[in-house]
N, CA, C and O atoms as a printed pandas DataFrame, in Angstrom:
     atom_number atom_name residue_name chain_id  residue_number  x_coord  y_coord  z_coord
0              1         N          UNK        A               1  -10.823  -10.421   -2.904
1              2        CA          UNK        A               1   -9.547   -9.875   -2.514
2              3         C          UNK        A               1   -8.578  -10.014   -3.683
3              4         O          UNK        A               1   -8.589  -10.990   -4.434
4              5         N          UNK        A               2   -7.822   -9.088   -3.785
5              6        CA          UNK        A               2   -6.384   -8.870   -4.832
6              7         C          UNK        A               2   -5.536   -8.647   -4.599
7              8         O          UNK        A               2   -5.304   -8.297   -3.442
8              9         N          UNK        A               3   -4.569   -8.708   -5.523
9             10        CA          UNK        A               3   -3.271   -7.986   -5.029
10            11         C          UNK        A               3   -2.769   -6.773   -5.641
11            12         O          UNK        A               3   -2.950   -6.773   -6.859
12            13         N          UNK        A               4   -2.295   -5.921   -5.267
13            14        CA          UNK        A               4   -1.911   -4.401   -5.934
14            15         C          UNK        A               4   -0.601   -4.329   -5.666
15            16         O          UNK        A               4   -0.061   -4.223   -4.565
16            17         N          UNK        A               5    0.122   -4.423   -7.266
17            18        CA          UNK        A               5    1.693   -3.786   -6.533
18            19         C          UNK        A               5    2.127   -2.176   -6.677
19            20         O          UNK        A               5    1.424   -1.169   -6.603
20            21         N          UNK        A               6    3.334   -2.305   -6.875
21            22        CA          UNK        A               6    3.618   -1.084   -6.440
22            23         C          UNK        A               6    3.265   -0.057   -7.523
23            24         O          UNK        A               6    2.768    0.989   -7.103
24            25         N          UNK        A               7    3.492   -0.217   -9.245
25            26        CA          UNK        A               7    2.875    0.319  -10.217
26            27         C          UNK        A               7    1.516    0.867  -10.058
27            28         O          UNK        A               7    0.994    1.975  -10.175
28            29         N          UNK        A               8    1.129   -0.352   -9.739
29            30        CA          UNK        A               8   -0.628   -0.062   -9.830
30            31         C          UNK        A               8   -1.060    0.961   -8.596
31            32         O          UNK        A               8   -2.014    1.738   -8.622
32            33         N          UNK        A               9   -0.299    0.803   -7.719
33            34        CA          UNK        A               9   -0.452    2.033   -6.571
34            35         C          UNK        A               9   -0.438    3.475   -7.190
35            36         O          UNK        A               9   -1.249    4.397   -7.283
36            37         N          UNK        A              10    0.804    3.251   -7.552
37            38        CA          UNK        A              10    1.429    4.840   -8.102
38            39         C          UNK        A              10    0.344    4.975   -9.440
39            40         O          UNK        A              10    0.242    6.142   -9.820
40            41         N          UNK        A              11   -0.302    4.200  -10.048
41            42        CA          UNK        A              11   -1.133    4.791  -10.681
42            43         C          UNK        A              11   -2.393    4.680  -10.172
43            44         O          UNK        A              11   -3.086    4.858  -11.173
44            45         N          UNK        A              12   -3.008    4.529   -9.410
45            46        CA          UNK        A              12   -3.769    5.149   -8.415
46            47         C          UNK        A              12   -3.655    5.916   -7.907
47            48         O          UNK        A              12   -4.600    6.701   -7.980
48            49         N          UNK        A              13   -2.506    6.324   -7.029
49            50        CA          UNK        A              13   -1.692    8.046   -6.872
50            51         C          UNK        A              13   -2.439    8.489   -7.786
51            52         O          UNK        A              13   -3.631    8.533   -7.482
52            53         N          UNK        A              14   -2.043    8.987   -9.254
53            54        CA          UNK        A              14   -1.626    9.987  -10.103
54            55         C          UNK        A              14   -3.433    9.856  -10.310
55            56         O          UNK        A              14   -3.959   10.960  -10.172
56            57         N          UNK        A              15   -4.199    8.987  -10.538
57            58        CA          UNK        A              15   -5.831    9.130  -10.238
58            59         C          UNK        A              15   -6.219   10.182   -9.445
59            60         O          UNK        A              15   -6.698   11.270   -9.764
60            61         N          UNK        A              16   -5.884    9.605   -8.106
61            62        CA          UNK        A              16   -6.616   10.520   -7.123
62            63         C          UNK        A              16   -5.332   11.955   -7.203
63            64         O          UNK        A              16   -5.502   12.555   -6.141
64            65         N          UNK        A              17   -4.577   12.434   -7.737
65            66        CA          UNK        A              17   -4.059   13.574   -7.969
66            67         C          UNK        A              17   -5.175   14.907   -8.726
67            68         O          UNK        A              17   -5.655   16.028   -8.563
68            69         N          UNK        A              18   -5.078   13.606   -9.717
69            70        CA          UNK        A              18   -5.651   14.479  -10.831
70            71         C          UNK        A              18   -7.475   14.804  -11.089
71            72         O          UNK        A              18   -8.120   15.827  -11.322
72            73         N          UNK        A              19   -7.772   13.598  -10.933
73            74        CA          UNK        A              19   -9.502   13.228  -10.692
74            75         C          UNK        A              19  -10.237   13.376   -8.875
75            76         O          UNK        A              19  -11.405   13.640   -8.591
76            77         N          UNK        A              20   -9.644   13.236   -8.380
77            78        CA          UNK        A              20  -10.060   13.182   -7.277
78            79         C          UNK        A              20  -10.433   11.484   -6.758
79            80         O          UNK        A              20  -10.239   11.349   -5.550
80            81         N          UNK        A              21  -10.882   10.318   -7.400
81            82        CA          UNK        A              21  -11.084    9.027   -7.411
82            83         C          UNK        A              21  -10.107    8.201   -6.234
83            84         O          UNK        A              21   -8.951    7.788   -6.141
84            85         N          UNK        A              22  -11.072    8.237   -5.598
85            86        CA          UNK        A              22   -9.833    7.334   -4.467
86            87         C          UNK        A              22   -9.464    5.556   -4.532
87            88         O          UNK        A              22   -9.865    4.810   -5.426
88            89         N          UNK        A              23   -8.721    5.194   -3.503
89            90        CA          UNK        A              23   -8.194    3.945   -3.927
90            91         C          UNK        A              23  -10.210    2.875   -4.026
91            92         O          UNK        A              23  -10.737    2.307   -4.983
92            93         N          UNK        A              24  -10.644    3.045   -2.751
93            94        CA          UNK        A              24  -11.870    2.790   -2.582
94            95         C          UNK        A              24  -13.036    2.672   -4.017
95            96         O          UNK        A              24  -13.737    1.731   -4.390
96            97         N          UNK        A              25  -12.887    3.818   -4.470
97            98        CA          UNK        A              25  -13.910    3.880   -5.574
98            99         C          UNK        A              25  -13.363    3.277   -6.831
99           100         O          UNK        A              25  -14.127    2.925   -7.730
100          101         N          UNK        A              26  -11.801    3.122   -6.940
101          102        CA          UNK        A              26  -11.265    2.652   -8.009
102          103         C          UNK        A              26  -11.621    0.741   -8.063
103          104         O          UNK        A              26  -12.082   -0.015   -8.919
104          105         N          UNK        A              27  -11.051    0.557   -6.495
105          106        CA          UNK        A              27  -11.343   -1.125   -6.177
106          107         C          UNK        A              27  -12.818   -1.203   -6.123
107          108         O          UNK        A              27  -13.175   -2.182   -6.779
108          109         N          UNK        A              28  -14.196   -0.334   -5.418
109          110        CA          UNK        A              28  -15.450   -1.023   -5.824
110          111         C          UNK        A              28  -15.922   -0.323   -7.490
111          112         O          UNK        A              28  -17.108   -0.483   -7.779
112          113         N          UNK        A              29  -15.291    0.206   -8.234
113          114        CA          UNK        A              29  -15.635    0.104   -9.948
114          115         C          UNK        A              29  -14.613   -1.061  -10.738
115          116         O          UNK        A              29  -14.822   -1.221  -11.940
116          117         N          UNK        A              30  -13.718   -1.722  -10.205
117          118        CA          UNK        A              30  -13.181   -2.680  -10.501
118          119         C          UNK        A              30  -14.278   -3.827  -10.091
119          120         O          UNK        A              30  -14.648   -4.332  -11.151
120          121         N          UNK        A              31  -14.855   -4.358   -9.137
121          122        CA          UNK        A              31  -15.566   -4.862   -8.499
122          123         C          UNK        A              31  -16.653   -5.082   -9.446
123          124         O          UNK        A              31  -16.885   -6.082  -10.126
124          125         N          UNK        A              32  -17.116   -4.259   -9.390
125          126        CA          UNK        A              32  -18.643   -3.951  -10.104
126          127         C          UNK        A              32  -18.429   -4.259  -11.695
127          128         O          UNK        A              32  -19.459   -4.768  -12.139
128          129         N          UNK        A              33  -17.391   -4.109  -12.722
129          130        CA          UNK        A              33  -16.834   -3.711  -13.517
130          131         C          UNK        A              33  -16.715   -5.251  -14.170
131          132         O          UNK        A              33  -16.601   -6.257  -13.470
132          133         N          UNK        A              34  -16.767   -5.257  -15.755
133          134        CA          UNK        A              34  -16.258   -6.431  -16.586
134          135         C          UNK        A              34  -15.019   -7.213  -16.217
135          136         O          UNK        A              34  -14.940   -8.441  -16.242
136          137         N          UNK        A              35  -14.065   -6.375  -15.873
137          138        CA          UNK        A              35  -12.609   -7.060  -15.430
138          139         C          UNK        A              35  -12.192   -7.185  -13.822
139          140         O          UNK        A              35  -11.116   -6.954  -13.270
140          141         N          UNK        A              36  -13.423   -7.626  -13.306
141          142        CA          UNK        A              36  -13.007   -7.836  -12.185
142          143         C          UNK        A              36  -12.398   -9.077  -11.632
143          144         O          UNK        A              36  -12.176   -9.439  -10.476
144          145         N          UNK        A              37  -12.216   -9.557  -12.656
145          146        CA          UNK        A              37  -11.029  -10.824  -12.695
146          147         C          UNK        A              37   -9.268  -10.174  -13.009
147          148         O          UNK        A              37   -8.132  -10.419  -12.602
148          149         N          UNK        A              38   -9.734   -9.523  -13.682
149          150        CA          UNK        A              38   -8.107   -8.598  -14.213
150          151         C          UNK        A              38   -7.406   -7.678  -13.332
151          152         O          UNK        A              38   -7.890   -6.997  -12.427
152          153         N          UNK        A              39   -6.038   -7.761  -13.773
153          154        CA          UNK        A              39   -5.773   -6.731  -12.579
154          155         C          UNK        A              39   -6.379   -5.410  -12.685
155          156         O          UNK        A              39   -7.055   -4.990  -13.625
156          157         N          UNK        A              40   -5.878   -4.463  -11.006
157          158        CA          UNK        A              40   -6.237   -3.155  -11.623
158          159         C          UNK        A              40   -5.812   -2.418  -12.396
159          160         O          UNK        A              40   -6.590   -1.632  -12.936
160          161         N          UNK        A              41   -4.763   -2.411  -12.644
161          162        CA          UNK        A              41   -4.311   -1.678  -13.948
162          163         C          UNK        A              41   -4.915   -2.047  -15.638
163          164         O          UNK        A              41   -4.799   -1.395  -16.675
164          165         N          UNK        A              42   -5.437   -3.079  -15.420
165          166        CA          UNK        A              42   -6.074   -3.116  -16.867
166          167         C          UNK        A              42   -7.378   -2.567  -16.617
167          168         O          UNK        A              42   -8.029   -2.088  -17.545
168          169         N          UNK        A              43   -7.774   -2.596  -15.539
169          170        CA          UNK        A              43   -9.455   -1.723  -14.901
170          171         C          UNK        A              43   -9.100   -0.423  -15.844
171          172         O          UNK        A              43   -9.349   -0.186  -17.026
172          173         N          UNK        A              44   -8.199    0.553  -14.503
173          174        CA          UNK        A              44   -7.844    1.367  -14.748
174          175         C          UNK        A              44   -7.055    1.741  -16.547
175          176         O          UNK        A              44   -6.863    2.952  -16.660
176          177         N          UNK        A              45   -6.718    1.107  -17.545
177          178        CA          UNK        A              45   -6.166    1.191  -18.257
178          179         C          UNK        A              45   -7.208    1.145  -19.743
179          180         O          UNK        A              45   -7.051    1.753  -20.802
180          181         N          UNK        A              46   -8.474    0.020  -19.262
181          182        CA          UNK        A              46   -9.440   -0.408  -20.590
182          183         C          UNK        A              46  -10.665   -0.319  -20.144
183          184         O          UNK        A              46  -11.511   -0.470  -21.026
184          185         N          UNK        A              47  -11.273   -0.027  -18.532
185          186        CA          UNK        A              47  -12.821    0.538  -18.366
186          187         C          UNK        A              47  -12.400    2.182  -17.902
187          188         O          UNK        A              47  -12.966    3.061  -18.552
188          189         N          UNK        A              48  -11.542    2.574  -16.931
189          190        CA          UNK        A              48  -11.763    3.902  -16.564
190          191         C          UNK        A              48  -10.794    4.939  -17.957
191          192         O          UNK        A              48  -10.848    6.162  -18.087
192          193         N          UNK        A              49   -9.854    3.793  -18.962
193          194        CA          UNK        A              49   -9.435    4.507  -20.089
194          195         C          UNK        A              49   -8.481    6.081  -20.143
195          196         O          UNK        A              49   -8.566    7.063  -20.881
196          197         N          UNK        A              50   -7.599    5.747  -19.007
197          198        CA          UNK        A              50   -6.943    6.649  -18.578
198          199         C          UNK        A              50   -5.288    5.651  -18.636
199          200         O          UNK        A              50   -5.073    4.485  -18.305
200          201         N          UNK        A              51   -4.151    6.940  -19.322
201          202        CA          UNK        A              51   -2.883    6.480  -19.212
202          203         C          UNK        A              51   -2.004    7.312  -18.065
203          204         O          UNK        A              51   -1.251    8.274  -18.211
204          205         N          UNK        A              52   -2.336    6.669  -17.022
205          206        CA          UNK        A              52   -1.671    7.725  -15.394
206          207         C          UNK        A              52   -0.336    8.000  -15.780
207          208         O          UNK        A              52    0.286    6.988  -16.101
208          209         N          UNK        A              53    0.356    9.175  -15.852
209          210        CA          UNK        A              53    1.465    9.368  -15.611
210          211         C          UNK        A              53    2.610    9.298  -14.377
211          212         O          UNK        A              53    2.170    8.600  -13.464
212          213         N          UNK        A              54    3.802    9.764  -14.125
213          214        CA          UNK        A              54    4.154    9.124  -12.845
214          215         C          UNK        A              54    3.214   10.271  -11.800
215          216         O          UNK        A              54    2.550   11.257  -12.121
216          217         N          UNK        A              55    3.461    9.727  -10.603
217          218        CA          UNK        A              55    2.942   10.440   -9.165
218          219         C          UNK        A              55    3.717   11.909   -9.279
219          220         O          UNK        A              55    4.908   11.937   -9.591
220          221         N          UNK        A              56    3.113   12.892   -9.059
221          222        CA          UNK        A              56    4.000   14.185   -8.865
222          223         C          UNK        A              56    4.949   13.989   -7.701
223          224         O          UNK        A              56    6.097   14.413   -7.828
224          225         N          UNK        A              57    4.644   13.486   -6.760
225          226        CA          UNK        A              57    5.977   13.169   -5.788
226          227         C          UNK        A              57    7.797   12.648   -6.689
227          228         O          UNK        A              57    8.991   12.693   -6.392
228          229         N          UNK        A              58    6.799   12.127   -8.048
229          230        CA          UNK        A              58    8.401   11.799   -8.961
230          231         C          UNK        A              58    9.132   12.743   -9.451
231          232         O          UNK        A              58   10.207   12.502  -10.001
232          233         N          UNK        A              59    8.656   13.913   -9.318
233          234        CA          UNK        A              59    8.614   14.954   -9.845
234          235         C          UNK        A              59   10.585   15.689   -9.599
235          236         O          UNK        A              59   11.093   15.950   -8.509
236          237         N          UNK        A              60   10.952   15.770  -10.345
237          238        CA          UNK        A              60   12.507   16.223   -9.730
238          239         C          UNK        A              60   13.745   15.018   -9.714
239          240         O          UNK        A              60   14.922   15.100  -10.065
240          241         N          UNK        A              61   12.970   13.883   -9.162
241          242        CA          UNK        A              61   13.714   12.695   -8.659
242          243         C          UNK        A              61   14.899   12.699  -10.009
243          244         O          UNK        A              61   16.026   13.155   -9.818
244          245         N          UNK        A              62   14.542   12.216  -11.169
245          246        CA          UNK        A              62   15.266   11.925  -12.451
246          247         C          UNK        A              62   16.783   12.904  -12.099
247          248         O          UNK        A              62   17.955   12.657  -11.814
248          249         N          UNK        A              63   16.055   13.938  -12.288
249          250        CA          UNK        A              63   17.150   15.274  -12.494
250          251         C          UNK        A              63   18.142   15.271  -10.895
251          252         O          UNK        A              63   19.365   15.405  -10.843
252          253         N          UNK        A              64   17.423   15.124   -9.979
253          254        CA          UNK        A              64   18.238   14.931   -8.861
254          255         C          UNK        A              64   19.398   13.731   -8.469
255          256         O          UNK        A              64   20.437   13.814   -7.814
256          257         N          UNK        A              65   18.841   12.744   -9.068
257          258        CA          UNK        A              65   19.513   11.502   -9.185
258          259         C          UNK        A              65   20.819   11.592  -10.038
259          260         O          UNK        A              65   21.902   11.094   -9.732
260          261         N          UNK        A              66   20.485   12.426  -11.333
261          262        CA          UNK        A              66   21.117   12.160  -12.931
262          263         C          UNK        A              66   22.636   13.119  -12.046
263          264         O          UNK        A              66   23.687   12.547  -11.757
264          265         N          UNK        A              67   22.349   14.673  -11.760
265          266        CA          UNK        A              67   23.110   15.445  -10.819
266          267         C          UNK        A              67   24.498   15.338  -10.846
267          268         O          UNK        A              67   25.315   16.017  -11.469
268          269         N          UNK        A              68   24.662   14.390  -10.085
269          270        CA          UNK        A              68   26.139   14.249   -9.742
270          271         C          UNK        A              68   27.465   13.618  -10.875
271          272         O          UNK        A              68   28.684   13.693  -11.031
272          273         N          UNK        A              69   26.270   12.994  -11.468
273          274        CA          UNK        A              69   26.843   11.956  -13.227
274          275         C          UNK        A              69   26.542   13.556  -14.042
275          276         O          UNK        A              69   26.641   13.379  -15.257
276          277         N          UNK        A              70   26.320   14.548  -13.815
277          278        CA          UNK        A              70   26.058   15.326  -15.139
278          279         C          UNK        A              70   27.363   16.584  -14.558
279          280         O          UNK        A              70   28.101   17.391  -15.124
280          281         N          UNK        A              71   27.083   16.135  -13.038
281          282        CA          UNK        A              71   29.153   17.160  -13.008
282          283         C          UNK        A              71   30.106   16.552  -13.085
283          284         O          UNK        A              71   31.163   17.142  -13.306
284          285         N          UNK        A              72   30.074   15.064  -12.921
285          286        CA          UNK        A              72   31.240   14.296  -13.003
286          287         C          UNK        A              72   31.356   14.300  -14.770
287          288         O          UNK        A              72   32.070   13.422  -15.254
288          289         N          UNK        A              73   30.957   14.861  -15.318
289          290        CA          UNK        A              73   31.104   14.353  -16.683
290          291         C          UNK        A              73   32.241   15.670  -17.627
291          292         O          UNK        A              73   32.778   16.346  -16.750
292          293         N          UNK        A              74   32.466   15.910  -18.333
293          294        CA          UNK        A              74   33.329   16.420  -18.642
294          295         C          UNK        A              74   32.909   17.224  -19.685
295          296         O          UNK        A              74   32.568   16.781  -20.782
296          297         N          UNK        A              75   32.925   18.734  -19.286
297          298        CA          UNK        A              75   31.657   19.329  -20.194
298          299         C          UNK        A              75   32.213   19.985  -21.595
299          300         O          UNK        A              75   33.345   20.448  -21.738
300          301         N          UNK        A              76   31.177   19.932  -22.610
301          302        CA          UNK        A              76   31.653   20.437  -23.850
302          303         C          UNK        A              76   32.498   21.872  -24.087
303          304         O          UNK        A              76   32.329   22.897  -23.426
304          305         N          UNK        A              77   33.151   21.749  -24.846
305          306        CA          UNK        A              77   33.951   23.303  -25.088
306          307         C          UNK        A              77   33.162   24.004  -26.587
307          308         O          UNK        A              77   33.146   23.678  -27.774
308          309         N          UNK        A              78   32.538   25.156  -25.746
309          310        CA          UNK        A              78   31.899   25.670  -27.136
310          311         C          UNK        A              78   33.277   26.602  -27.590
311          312         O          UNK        A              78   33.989   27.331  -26.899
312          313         N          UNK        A              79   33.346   26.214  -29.247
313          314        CA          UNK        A              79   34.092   27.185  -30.037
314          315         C          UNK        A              79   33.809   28.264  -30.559
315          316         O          UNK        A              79   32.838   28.370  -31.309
316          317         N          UNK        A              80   34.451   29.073  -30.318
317          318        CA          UNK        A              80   34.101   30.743  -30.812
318          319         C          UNK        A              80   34.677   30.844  -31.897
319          320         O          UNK        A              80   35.871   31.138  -31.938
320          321         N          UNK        A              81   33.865   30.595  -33.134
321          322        CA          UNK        A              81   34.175   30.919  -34.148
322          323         C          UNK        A              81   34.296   32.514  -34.704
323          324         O          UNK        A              81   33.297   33.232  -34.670
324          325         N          UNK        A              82   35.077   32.820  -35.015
325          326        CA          UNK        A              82   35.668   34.415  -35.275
326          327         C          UNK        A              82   36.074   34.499  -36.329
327          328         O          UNK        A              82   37.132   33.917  -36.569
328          329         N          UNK        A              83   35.454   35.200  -37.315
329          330        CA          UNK        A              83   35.998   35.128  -38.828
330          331         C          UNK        A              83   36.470   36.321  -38.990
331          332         O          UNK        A              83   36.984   36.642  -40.061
């Protein structure tokens, strides 16, 4: 038994997004695997040799969040230069 936090989830997400590899096959090739003392993210990071990006569910979040700080802000004045 281990523990998985929340990182190591979300890169398990972005696994089974992209590969199809579920949580199951990731924990029995950890198992089976040299680092099955290590967490999973070093499994996943130095035997399956993959750098997961975020979960597509993150997808938007940044820009949705940033939003309200990018109208509250005080926007540039382009100059029309006219010679």
């Amino acid at each position: 038994m281990g523990i998985v936090d929340i990182e190591e989830l979300e890169m398990i997400e972005v696994l089974q997004e992209a590969s199809g590899l579920s949580l199951l096959d990731i924990l029995r090739g950890k198992q089976s695997g040299s680092l099955r003392n290590a967490a999973v993210r070093d499994h996943i990071l130095h035997v399956l040799r993959v750098q997961p990006d975020a979960p597509a569910r993150h997808g938007g979040l940044l820009d949705s969040a940033l939003k309200p700080l990018v109208n509250a802000l005080p926007q540039p004045h382009r100059s029309s230069s006219t010679s």
